[in-house]
C-alpha positions in Angstrom: 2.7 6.0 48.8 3.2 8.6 51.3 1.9 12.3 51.0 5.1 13.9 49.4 4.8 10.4 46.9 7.6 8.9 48.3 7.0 5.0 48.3 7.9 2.5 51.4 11.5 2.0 49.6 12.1 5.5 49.2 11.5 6.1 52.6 13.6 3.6 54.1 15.4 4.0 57.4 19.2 5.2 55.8 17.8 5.7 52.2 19.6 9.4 51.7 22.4 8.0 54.3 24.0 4.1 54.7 21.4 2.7 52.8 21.7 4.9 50.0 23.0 2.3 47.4 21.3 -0.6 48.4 18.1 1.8 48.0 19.1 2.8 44.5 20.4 -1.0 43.5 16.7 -2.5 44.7 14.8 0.4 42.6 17.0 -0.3 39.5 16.3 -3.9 40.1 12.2 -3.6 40.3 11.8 -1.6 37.3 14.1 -3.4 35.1 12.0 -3.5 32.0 9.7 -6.4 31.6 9.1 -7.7 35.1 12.2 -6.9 37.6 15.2 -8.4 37.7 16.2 -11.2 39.7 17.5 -10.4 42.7 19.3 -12.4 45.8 19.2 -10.6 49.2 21.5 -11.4 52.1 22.4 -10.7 55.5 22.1 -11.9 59.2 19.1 -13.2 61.1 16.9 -10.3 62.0 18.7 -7.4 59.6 15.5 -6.8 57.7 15.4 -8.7 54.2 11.7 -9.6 54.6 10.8 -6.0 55.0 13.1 -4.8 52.0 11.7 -7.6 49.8 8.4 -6.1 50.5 9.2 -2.6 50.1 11.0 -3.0 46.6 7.1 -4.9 46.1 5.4 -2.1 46.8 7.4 0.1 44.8 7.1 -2.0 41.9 3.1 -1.7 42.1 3.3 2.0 43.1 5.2 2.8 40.0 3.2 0.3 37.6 5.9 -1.9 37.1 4.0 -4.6 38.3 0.3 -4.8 38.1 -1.6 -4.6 41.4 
């Protein structure tokens, strides 16, 4: 959680720009009640699907949608 409590996701490269709806689709999908929903990322070698796996993660525990 950064100092203005933005998590990782939130302060993705793009997030307020070309990333905004794929920001706002993977924080929908994290705190779908119960635990998340399911969801499939995909995209070239090297665009950065491990990283926004993780940050959707982090989000998820940062907002107590998932336990620590």
């Amino acid at each position: 959680m950064s100092p203005q409590g933005l998590s990782e996701l939130e302060m993705q490269v793009g997030a307020e720009g070309s990333m905004k709806s794929a920001v706002l689709y993977a924080k929908a999908a994290v705190m779908y009640p119960g635990q998340g929903m399911h969801t499939l990322i995909t995209g070239g070698v090297g665009v950065g699907k491990s990283q926004l796996a993780l940050k959707m993660y982090n989000h998820a525990i940062s907002k107590g949608a998932l336990p620590a």
